[in-house]
C-alpha angles and dihedrals in degrees: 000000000000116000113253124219129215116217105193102195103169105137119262135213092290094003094293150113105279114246137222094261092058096047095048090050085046089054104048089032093141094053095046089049096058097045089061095047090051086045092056098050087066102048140062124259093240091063098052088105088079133091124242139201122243136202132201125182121258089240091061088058105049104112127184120269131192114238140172111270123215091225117166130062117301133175118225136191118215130191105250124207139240101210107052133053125186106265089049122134111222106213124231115273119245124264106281091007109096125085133249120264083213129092096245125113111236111207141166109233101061106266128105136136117292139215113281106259136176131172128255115220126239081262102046097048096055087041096055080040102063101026114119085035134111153127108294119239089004104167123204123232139175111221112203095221108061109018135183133229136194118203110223122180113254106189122261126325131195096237135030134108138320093256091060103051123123121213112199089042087050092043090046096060097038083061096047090050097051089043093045089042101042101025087096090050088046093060097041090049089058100051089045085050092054099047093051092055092050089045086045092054089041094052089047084053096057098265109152098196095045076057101058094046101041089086098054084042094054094048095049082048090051088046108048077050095054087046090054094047087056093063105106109232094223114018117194092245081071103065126100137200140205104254116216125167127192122231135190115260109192113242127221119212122192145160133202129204120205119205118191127171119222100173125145091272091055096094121200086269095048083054104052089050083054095051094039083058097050095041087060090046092048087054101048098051094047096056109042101027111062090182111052138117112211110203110199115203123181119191146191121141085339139029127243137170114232140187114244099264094063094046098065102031112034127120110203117116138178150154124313118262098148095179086064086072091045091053091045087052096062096038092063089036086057091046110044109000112068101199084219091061105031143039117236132207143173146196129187122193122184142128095251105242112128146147106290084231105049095039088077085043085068108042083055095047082051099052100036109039116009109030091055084058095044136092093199133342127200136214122193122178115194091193130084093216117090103228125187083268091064094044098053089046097051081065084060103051094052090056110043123062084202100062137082142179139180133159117231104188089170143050095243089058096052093089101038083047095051098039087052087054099053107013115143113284098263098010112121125242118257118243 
């Protein structure tokens, strides 16, 4: 019976076998969760682009093994004591005195065994960061114009190009051909051979007639040589190549807007919130979304579209007119994002305070004109008051499935704030 081999080409993380390292963080995927969350409480978010390194206690690791049993009956001898009978009472140790029920090694002198620990890589840690989230209600299209391919292995071809080429396949068939074509030839060669060596010693011998027909013996030995020699050593029907086919992968194309006040309200504190908010958000598109256009507005009294840089770092101020974003907002979505060809998002941070007036301007430029053309859209206040902002927009909330709000008035509750916003459609939230 031939042997049988077994390809397992499910797709790996990149394309590739899973290693040990991937396994081991699938494995212990909670605790490794919660060690990043705890790590980036204590750091800033402009620091998240860094590894960390992350302990687990010995107890978490311990896994079952199989081992040999004693089983049977066995008699045993045990030392017995002299200074113990069965009925005794065994006093209570004495404060300090008795000893763990854990593994560790208590000392005195500081050192002991720690918890097992290992570091995450710059890579991993975002990865394990920004994990269960997304962009809610994200679909998947494939645009005609500009699509995309993924390369999977297919097996072996006969033809393809000098890269791909594999040798021992290649090799392996080359020796099956010449043995299949010139194993007849073979045979025959050995029992002419035979014979000619039997004629030869009969001709030596005075045979007469082993005489006559050692010539034609020795050319159809000379022949069935020369057959074999023409026999290529490697034929182009032996070679083998790698197979790979290319299949479309749907593309997802998607924007974000970012709004930010930075009206005159908006103190220096407000604004960091706000750019904490939007830092995290940065990050997270960046790294898990390949295909995405990220529009940055600042406003005050007016609206204006800004690089990134900007964004982050620029100093002009005004007075508070919100709508003037809103409206920014559509004009650029009419202009350059076709709600049939892109998803659109949007998130608003600002601290709610706004002209009366131009508070119900916006609830109705949001319900009217930009939500219809959103997937999602995201309000964050980084104020505890609840202005007329935050009251127009709280119609809107119970409304609309697609929009969401939350206030955010410290630094710790930049990131629970954030993973409740765009965290995966289903997934629960994290404690």
């Amino acid at each position: 019976m031939a042997l049988q081999s077994i390809i397992d080409r499910r797709l790996a993380g990149k394309n590739k076998s899973i290693g040990n390292r991937e396994r081991f963080m699938r494995r212990y995927k909670d605790k490794i969760k919660e060690a990043v969350r705890r790590a980036v409480d204590g750091r800033g978010i402009r620091d998240l682009e860094r590894g960390e390194e992350v302990r687990i206690p010995k107890k978490d690791l311990s896994e079952p093994v199989f081992h040999h049993a004693s089983g049977g009956v066995r008699d045993m001898v045990h030392p017995g004591n002299q200074e113990y009978v069965r009925g005794d009472r065994i006093k209570r140790p004495q404060g300090g005195g008795g000893g763990g029920s854990g593994k560790g090694q208590a000392s005195d002198q500081g050192e002991g065994e720690d918890d097992f620990s290992f570091a995450l890589s710059k890579e991993e840690f975002m990865q394990v960061f920004f994990e269960d989230l997304a962009l809610p209600h994200l679909v998947r299209t494939q645009l005609a114009e500009t699509p995309e391919f993924k390369t999977h292995r297919a097996g072996f071809s006969s033809d393809g190009t000098p890269n791909n080429l594999h040798v021992v396949r290649s090799l392996r068939g080359a020796i099956g051909r010449r043995l299949a074509i010139g194993s007849g030839s073979r045979r025959e060669l050995a029992e002419l051979e035979a014979e000619l060596a039997i004629t030869e010693a009969a001709a030596q011998a005075g045979d007469a007639e082993a005489r006559q027909r050692l010539p034609d013996l020795t050319l159809k030995v000379i022949a069935l040589r020369e057959r074999l020699s023409r026999i290529p050593y490697l034929d182009p029907i032996d070679l083998r190549f790698r197979s790979r086919v290319r299949t479309p992968v749907p593309t997802s194309k998607a924007v974000m807007f970012c709004l930010m006040d930075v009206s005159g309200s908006m103190d220096e504190g407000r604004k960091e919130l706000s750019k904490r908010f939007f830092i995290l958000l940065y990050l997270f598109l960046t790294r898990h979304y390949e295909k995405i256009d990220i529009v940055f507005i600042r406003h005050h009294t007016q609206a204006q579209e800004v690089d990134e840089e900007n964004f982050f770092h620029a100093r002009e101020t005004g007075g508070t007119v919100v709508s003037s974003a809103l409206v920014l907002m559509e004009e650029i979505i009419r202009a350059r994002y076709s709600p049939s060809e892109w998803n659109i998002y949007g998130a608003q941070a600002s601290d709610g305070d706004n002209w009366h007036h131009d508070s119900g301007r916006c609830r109705e430029l949001l319900d009217q004109k930009i939500l219809p053309l959103c997937r999602y859209f995201a309000y964050v206040q980084v104020a505890e008051e609840e202005q007329n902002l935050w009251e127009e927009y709280c119609q809107l909330a119970n409304a609309t499935p697609h929009f969401a709000m939350r206030k955010a008035t410290s630094a710790d509750q930049i990131y629970p704030v954030f993973r409740d916003l765009f965290k995966k459609e289903g997934a629960a939230q994290a404690a």
